[in-house]
C-alpha positions in Angstrom: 3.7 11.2 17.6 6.4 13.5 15.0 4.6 14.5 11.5 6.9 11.8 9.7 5.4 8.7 11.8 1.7 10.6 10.9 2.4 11.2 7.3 4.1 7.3 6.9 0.9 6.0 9.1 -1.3 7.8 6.9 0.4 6.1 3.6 0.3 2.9 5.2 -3.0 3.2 5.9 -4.1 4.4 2.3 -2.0 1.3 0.5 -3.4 -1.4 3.0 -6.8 0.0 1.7 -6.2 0.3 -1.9 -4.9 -3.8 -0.9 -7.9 -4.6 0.9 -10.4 -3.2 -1.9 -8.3 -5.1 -4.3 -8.9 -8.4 -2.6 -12.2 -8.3 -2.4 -12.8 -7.5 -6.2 -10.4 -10.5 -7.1 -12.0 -12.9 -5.3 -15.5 -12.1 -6.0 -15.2 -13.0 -9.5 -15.9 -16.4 -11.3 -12.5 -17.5 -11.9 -11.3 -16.5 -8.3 -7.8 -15.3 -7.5 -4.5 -16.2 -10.3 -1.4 -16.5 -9.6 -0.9 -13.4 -11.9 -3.2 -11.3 -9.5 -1.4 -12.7 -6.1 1.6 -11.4 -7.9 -0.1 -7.7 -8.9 -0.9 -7.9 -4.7 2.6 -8.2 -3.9 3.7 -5.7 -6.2 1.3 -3.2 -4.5 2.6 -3.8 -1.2 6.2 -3.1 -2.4 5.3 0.1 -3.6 3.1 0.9 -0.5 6.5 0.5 1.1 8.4 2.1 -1.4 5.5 5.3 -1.5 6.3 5.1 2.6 9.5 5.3 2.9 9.5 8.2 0.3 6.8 9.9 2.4 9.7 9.5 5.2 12.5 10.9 3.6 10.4 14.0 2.1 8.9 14.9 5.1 11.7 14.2 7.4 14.2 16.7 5.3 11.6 19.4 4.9 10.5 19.9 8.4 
């Protein structure tokens, strides 16, 4: 496995985590989960893929 496929595993990992954590605190309240929140869920996993891709492209031109 090359660094970039670690470091972009890595960041994958951390977002899906950050997501999962996220989930679970929305849908243990009263209320449970909005459409604004499902939304704020989406958005996180764009920039997971964003922050990813960046990860890619940094570590791929400095190594």
């Amino acid at each position: 496995m090359t660094l970039v496929m670690k470091s972009v595993l890595i960041t994958a990992g951390l977002g899906l985590l950050l997501m999962i954590v996220e989930w679970n605190m929305m849908r243990k309240k009263k209320e449970g989960i909005t459409a604004v929140e499902k939304a704020s869920l989406r958005d996180l996993f764009l920039l997971t893929l964003g922050a990813c891709a960046l990860v890619a492209f940094v570590v791929a031109n400095l190594t």
